[in-house]
N, C-alpha and C positions, 0 to 999 in steps of 0.2 A: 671809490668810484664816483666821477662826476658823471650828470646828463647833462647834453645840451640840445632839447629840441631846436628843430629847424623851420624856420621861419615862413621857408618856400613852400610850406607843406599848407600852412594855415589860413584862414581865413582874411583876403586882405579886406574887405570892408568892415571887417570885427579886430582888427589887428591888436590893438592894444587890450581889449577883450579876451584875445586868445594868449597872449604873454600875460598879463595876467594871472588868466588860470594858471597855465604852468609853473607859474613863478612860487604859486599858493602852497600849489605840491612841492616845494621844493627842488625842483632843480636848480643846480649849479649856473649854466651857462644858456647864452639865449646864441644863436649859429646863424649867421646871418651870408650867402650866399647870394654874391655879387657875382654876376658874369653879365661879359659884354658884346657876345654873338658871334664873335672872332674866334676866342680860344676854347668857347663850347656853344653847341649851337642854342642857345638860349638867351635871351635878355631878361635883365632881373632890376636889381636895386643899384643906388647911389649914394655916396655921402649923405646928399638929403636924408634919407630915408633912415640912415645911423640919426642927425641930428633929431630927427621925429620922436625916434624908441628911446635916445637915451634919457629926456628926463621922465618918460613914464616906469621907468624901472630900475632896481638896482643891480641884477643878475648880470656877470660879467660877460659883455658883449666880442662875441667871436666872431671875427670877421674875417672872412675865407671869401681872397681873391682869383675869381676864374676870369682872368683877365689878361691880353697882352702889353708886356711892359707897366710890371704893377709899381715899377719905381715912379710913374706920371703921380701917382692919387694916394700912394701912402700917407701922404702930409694930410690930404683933405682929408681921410677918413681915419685919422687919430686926432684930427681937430674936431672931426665929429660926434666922436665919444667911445670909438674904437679899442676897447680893452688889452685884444690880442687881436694880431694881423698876419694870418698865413698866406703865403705867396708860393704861386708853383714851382718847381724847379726847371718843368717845359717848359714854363712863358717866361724867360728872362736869361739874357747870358751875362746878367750880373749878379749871380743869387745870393753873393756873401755881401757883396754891395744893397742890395735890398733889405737885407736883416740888418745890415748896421745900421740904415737907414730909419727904419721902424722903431729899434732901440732910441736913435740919436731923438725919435718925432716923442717919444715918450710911453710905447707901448711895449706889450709882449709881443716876441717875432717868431713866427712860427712859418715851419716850411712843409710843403705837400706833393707827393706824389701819385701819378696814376698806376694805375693794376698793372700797366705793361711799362713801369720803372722800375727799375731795380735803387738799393736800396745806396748802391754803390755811388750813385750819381749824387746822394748828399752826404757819404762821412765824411763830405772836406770843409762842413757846415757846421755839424751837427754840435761843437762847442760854443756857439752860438745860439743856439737855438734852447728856445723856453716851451717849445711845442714841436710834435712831429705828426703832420696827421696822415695818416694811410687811406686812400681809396680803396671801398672795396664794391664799389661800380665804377662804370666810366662815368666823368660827370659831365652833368646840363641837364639833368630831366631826376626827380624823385622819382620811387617807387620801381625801382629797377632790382634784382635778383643778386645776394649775395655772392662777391665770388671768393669761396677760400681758401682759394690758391696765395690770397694775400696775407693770411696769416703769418706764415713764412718770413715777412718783412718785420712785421710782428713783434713775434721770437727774436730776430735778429737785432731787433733798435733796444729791446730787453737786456739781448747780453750785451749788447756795446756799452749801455749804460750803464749797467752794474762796474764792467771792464773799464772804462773809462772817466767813471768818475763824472758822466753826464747830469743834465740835471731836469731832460727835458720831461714832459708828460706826452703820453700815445695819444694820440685820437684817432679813433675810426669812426670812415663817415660812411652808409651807404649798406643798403639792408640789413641794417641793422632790427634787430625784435627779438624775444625773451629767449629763442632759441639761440640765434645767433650770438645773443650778447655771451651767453656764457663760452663760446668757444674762443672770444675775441678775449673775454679777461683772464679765462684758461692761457694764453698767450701772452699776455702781458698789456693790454689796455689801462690805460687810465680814467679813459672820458668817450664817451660814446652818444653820437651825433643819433640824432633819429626823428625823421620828419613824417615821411604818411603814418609810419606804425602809432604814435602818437596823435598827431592831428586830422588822420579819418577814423579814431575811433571817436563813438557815442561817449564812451568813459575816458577820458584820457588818465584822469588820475590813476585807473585800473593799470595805466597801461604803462605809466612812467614806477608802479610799485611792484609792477612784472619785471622790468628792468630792473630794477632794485635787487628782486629776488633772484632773476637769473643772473647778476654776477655775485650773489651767494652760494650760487650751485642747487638753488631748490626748486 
């Protein structure tokens, strides 16, 4: 099981401060959360802001675009140190074209769904893809309420992969905390995003070894 807190959650005038810590406790991935006001109602970060983080750490940088037409800036943001690059399947009617794209730029291609896509709208990807991350809020805003009804997708990218000889890893983003985590890897998660749960506690390391323990079932 990887973590990868979320970035949106943290302190931006301590930023490197707050990756840091996390990085201390060991997590896997640092989740960084681009959107452009268009395809959720938020503005957030830029390439810039990948070139910033990448030489302050070595934690593999996840970059999850909420953005329309993310074929424009995949180039910018794997020149900027972009590890993996998930792109939604909403924002683009060229979505097998966007993951080759991201491969071709030299990253990992990961593709993303919201709570009201089914799961159908990407098995004509999904051999393509090195990541698959599940919504389970709508996104543009942290700190929103589990929904798990998305489980369901879950399960199902589980059996595909086993079925099919896939090779991607799950991610779920999106109310994610020590309860929820275990129902997501009772289901078949790999890597579980998690931004306020982490970054508004006083202890964060408390709370990234909660995660730990609830996807050991304790």
């Amino acid at each position: 099981m990887k973590i990868a807190p979320s970035i949106l959650s943290a302190d931006f005038a301590n930023l490197e401060k707050d990756i840091k810590e996390v990085e201390q406790h060991g997590v896997e991935y640092l989740h960084i959360d681009v959107m452009d006001g268009q395809f959720v109602p938020n503005i957030t970060f830029g390439p810039s802001m990948v070139s910033a983080i990448r030489p302050i750490t070595d934690l593999v940088l996840d970059v999850h675009l909420m953005i329309v037409n993310p074929e424009r800036y995949i180039d910018d943001f794997v020149k900027a140190g972009a590890d993996i690059v998930t792109v939604h399947a909403e924002s683009t009617v060229h979505l097998h074209r966007a993951l080759q794209m991201i491969k071709a730029a030299g990253a990992k291609a990961g593709v993303v769904i919201n709570p009201g896509t089914s799961i159908d709208s990407i098995k004509h990807v999904l051999s393509l893809a090195d990541l698959v991350l599940i919504m389970t809020v709508n996104p543009g805003f942290g700190g929103q309420a589990f929904i798990s009804e998305c489980l369901d997708k879950v399960r199902e990218l589980a059996t595909l992969r086993t079925k099919c000889d896939y090779h991607y890893e799950i991610e779920i983003d999106g109310g994610v905390d020590n309860v929820t985590a275990k129902d997501c890897v009772a289901a078949g998660a790999d890597v579980l995003v998690a931004g306020s749960y982490i970054y508004g506690a006083d202890n964060r390391g408390e709370r990234i070894a909660q995660l730990r323990g609830a996807t050991f079932g304790d």
